[in-house]
DSSP file (Angstrom, degrees, kcal/mol; ACC not computed):
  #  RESIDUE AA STRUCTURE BP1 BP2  ACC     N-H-->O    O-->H-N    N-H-->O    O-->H-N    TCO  KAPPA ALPHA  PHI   PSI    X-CA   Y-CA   Z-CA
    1    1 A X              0   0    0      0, 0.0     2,-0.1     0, 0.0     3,-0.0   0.000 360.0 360.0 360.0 163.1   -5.2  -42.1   52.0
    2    2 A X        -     0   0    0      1,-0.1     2,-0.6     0, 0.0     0, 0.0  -0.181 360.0 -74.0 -85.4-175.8   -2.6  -41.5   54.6
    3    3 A X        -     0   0    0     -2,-0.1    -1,-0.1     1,-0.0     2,-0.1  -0.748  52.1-150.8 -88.6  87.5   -0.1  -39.0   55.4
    4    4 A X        -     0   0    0     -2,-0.6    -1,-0.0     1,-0.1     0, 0.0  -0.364   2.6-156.2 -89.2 150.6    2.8  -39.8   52.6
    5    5 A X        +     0   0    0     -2,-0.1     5,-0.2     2,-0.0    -1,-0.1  -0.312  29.4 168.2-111.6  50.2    6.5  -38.8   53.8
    6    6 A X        +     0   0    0      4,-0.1     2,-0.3     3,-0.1     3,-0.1  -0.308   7.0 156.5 -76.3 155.4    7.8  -38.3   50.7
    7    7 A X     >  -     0   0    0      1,-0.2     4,-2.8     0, 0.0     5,-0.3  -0.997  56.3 -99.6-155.8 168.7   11.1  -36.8   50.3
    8    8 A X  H  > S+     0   0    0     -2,-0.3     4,-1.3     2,-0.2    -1,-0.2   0.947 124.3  51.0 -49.3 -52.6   14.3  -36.6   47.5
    9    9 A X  H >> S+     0   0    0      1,-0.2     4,-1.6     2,-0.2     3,-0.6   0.941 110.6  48.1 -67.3 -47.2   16.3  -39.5   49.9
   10   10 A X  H >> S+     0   0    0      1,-0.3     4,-1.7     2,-0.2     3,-0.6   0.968 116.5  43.8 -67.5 -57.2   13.1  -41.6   49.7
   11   11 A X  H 3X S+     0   0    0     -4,-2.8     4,-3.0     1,-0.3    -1,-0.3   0.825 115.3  47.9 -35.2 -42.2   12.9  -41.1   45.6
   12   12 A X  H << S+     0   0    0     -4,-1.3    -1,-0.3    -3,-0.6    -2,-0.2   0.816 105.7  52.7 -98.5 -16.4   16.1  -41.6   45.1
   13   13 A X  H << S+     0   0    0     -4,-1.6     4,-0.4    -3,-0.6    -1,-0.2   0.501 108.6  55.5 -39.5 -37.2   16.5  -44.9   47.3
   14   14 A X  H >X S+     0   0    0     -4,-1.7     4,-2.8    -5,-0.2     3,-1.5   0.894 112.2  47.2 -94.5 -59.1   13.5  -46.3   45.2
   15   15 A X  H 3X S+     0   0    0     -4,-3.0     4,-0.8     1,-0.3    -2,-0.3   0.505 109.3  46.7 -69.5   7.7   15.7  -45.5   42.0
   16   16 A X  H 3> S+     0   0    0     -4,-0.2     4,-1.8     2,-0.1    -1,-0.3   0.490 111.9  50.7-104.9  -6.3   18.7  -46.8   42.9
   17   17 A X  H <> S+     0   0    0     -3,-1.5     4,-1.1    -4,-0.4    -2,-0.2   0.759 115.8  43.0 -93.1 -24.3   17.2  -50.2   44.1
   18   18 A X  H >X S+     0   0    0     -4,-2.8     3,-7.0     1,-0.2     4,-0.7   0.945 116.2  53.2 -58.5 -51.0   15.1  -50.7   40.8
   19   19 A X  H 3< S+     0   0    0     -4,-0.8    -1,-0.2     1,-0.3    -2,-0.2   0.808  99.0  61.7 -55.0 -46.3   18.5  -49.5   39.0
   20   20 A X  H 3< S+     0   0    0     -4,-1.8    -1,-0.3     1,-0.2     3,-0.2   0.841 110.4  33.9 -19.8 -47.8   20.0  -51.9   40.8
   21   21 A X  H << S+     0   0    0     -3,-7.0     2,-0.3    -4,-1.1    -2,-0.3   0.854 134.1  27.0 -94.1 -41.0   17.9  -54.6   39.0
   22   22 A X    ><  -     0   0    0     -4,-0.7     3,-1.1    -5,-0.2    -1,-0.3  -0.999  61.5-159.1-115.4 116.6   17.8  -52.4   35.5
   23   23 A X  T 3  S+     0   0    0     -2,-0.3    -4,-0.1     1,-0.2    -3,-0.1   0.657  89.4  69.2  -6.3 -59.5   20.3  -49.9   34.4
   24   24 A X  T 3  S+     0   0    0      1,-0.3     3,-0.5     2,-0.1     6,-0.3   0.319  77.8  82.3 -75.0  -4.8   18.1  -48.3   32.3
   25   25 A X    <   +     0   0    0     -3,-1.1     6,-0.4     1,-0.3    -1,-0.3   0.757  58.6  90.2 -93.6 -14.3   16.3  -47.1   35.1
   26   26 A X  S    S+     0   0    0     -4,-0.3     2,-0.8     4,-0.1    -1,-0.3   0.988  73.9  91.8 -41.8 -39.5   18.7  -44.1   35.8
   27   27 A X  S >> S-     0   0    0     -3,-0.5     3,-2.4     1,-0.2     4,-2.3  -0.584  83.0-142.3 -83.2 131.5   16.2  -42.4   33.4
   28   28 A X  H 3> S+     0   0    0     -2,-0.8     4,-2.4     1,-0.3     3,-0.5   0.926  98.8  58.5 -63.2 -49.7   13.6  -41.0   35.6
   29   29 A X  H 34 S+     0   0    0      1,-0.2     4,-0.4     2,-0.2    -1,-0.3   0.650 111.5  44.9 -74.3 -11.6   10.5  -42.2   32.6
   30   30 A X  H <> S+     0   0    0     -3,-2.4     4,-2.1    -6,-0.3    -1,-0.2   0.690 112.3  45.0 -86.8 -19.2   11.8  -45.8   33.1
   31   31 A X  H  X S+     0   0    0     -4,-2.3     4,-3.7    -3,-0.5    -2,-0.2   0.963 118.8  52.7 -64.4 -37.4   12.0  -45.8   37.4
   32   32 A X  H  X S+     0   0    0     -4,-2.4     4,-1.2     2,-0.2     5,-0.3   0.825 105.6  46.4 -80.5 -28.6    8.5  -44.2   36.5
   33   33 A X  H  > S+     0   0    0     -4,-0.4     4,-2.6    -5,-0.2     5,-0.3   0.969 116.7  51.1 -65.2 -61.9    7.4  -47.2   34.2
   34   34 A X  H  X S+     0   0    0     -4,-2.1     4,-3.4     2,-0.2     5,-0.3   0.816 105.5  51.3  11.3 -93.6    8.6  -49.2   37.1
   35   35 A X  H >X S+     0   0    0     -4,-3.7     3,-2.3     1,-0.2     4,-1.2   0.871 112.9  44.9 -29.6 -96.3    6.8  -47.4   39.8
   36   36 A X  H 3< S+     0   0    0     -4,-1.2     4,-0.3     1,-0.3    -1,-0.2   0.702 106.1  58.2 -36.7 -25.8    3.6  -47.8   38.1
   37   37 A X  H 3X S+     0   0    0     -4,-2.6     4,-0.6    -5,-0.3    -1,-0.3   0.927 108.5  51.9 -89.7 -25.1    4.0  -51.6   37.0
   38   38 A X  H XX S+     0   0    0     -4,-3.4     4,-0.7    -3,-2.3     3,-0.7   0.844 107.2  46.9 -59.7 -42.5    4.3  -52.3   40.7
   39   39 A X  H 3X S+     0   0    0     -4,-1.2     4,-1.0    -5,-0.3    -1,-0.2   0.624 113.4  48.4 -72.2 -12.0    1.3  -50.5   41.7
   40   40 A X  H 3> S+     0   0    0     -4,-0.3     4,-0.9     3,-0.2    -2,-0.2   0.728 113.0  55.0 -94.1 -15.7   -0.7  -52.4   38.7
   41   41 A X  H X< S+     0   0    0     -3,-0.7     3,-2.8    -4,-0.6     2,-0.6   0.708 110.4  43.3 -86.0-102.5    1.1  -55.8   40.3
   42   42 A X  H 3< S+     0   0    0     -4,-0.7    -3,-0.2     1,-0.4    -2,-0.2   0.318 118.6  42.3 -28.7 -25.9   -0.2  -55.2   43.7
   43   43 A X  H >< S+     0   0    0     -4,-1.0     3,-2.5    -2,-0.6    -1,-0.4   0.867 106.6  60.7 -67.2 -41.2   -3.6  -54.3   42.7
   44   44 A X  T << S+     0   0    0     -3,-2.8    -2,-0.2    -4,-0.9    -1,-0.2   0.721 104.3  48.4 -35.3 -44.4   -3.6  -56.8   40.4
   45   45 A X  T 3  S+     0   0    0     -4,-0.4     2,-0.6     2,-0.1    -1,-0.3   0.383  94.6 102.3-100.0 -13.5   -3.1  -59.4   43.4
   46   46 A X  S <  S-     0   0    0     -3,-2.5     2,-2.7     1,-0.1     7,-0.1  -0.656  71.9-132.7 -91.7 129.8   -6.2  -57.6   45.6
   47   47 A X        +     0   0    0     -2,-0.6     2,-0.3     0, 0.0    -1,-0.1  -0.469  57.5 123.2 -74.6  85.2   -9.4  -59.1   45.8
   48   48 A X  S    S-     0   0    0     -2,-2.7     2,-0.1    -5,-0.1    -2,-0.0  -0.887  73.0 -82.8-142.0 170.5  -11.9  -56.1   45.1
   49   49 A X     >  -     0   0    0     -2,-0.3     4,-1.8     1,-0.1    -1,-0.0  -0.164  43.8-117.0 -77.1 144.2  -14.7  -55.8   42.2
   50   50 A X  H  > S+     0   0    0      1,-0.3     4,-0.9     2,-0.2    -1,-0.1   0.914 120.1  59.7 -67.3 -46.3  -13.0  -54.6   38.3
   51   51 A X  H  > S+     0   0    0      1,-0.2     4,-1.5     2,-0.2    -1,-0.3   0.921 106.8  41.1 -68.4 -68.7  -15.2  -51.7   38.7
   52   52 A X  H  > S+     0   0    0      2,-0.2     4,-1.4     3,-0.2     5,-0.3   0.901 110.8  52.9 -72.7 -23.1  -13.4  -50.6   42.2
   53   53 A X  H >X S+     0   0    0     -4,-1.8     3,-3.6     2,-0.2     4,-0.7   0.728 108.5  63.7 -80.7-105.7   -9.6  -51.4   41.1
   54   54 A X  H 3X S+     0   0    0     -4,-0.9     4,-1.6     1,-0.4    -2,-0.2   0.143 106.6  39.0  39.3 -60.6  -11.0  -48.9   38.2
   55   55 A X  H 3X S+     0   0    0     -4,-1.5     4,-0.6    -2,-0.2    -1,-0.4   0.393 110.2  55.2-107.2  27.1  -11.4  -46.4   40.4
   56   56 A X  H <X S+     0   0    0     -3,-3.6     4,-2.7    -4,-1.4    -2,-0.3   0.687 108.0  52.0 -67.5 -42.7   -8.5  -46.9   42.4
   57   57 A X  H >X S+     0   0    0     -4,-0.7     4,-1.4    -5,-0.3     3,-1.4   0.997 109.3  49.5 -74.1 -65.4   -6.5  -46.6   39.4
   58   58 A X  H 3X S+     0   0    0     -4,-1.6     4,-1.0     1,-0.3    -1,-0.2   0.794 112.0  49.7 -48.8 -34.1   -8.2  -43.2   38.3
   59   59 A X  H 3< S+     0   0    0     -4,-0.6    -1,-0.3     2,-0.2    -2,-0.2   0.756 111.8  48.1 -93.5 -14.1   -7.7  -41.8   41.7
   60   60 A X  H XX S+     0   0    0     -4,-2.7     3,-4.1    -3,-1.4     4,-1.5   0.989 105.3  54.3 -69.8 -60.7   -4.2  -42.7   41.7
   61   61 A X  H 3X S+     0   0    0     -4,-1.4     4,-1.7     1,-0.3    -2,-0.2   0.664 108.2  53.2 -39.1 -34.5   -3.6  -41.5   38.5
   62   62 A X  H 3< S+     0   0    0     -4,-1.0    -1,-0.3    -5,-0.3    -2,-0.2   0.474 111.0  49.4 -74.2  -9.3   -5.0  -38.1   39.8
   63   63 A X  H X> S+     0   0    0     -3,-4.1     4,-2.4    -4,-0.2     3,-1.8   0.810 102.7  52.6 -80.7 -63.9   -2.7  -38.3   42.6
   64   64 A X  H 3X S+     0   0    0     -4,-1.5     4,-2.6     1,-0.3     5,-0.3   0.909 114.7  47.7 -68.8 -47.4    0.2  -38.9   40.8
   65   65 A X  H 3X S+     0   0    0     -4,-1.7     4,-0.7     2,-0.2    -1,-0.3   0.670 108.4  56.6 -48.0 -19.9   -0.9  -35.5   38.6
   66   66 A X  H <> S+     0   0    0     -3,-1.8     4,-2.0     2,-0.1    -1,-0.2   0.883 110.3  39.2 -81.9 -43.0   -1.4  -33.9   41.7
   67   67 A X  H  X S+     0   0    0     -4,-2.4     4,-1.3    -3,-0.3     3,-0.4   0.962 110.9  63.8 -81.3 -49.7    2.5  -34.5   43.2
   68   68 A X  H  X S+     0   0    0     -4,-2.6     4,-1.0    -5,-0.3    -3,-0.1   0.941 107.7  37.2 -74.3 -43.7    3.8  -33.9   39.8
   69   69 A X  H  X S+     0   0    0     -4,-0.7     4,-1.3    -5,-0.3     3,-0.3   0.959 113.3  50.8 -85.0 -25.7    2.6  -30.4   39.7
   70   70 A X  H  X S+     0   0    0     -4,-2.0     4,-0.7    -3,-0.4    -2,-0.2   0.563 110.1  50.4 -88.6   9.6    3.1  -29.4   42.7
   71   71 A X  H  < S+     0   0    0     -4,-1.3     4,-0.5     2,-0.2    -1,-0.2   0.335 113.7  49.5 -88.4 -12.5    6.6  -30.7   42.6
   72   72 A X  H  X S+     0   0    0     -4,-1.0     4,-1.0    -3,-0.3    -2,-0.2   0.706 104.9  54.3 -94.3 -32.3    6.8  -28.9   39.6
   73   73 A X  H  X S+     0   0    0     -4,-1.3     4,-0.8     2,-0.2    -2,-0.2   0.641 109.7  52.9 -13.6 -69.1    5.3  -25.7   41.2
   74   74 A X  H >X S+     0   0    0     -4,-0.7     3,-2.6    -5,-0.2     4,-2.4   0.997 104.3  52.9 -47.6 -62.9    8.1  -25.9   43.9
   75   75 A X  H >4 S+     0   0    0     -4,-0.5     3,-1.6     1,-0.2    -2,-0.2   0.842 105.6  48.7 -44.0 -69.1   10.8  -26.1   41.6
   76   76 A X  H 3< S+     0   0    0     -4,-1.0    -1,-0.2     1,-0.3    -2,-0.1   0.424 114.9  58.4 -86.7  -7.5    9.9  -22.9   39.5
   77   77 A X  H << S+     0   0    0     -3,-2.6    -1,-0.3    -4,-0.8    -2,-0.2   0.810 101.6  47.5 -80.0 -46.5    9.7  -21.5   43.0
   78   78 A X  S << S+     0   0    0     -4,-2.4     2,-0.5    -3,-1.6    -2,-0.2   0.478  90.7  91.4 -75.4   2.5   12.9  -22.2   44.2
   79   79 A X  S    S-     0   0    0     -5,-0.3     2,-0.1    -4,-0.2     0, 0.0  -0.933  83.2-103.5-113.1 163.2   14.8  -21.0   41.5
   80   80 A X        -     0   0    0     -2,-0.5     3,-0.1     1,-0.2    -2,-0.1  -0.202  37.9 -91.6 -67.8 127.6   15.9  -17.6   41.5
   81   81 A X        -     0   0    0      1,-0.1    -1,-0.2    -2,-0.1     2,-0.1  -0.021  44.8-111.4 -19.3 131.7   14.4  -14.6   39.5
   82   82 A X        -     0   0    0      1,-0.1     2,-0.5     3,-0.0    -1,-0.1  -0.468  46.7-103.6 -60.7 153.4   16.2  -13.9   35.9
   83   83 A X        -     0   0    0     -2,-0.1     3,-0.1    -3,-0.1    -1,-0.1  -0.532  37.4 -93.9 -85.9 148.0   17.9  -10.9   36.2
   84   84 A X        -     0   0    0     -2,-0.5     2,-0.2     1,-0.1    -1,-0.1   0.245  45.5 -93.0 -45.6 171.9   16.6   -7.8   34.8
   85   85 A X        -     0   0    0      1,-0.1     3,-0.1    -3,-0.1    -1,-0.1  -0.643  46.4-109.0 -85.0 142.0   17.7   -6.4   31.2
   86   86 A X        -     0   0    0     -2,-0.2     2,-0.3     1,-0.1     3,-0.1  -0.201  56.6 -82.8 -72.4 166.2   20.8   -4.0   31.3
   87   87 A X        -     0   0    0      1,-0.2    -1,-0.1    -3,-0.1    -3,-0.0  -0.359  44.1 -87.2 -88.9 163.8   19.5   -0.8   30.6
   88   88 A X        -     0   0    0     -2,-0.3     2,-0.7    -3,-0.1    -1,-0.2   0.114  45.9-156.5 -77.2 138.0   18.8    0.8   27.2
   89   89 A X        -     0   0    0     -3,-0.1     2,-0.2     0, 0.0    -1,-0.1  -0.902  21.1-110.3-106.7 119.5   22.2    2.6   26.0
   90   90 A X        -     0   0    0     -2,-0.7    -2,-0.0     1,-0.1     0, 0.0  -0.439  30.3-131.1 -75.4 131.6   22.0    5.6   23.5
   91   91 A X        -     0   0    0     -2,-0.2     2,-0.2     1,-0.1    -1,-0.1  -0.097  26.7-168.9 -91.0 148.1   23.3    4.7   20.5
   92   92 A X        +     0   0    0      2,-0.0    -1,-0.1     0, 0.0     0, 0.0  -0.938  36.4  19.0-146.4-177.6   26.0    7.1   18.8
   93   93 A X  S    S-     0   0    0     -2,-0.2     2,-0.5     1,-0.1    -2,-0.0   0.167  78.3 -64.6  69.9 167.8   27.7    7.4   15.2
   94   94 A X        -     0   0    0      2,-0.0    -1,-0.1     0, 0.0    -2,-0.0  -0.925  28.7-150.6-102.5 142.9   27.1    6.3   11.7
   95   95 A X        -     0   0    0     -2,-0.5     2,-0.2     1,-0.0    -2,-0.0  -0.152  18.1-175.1 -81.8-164.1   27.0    2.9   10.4
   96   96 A X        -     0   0    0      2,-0.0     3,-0.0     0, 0.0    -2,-0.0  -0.441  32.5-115.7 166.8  99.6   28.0    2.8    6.6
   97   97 A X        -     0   0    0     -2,-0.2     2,-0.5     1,-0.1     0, 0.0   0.078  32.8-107.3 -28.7 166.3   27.8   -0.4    5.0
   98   98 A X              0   0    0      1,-0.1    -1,-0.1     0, 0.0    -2,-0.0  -0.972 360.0 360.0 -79.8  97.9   31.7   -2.0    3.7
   99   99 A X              0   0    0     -2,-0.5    -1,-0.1    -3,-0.0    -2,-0.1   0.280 360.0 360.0 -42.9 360.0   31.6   -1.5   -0.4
């Protein structure tokens, strides 16, 4: 495969023209059904052997696992540390239940 340029403007360009055409599509798991019925149309339309569109489909599908973690992988990178726990305080008094 080639040298993909993907970026957030490109993603989000591709959802707002499906959205255009569907609403629904504002939810990331319908642009995504989207996506993927367009890549099953255009293979669908190529003249190769069932067997190779077979493994076209498997190596996309291993692709698409491949950007999803490591887009996933970025993210948990870019966000910021939690901050430590305040530190242990010594406790003083007695409690006494209310009767």
């Amino acid at each position: 495969m080639s040298e993909l340029q993907l970026s957030a403007k490109l993603v989000k360009d591709l959802q707002d023209v499906i959205t255009t055409h569907d609403e629904s599509a504002t939810d990331p798991g319908v642009t995504s059904q989207y996506l993927c019925a367009v890549v099953g149309f255009l293979l669908g339309q190529q003249e190769m052997p069932e067997q190779q569109k077979t493994e076209v489909i498997d190596n996309l599908g291993a692709f698409i696992k491949h950007v999803a973690d490591d887009v996933a992988k970025q993210s948990q990178q870019a966000k910021p540390p939690p901050p430590p726990p305040p530190p242990p305080q010594d406790a003083f008094g007695i409690w006494k239940p209310k009767s």
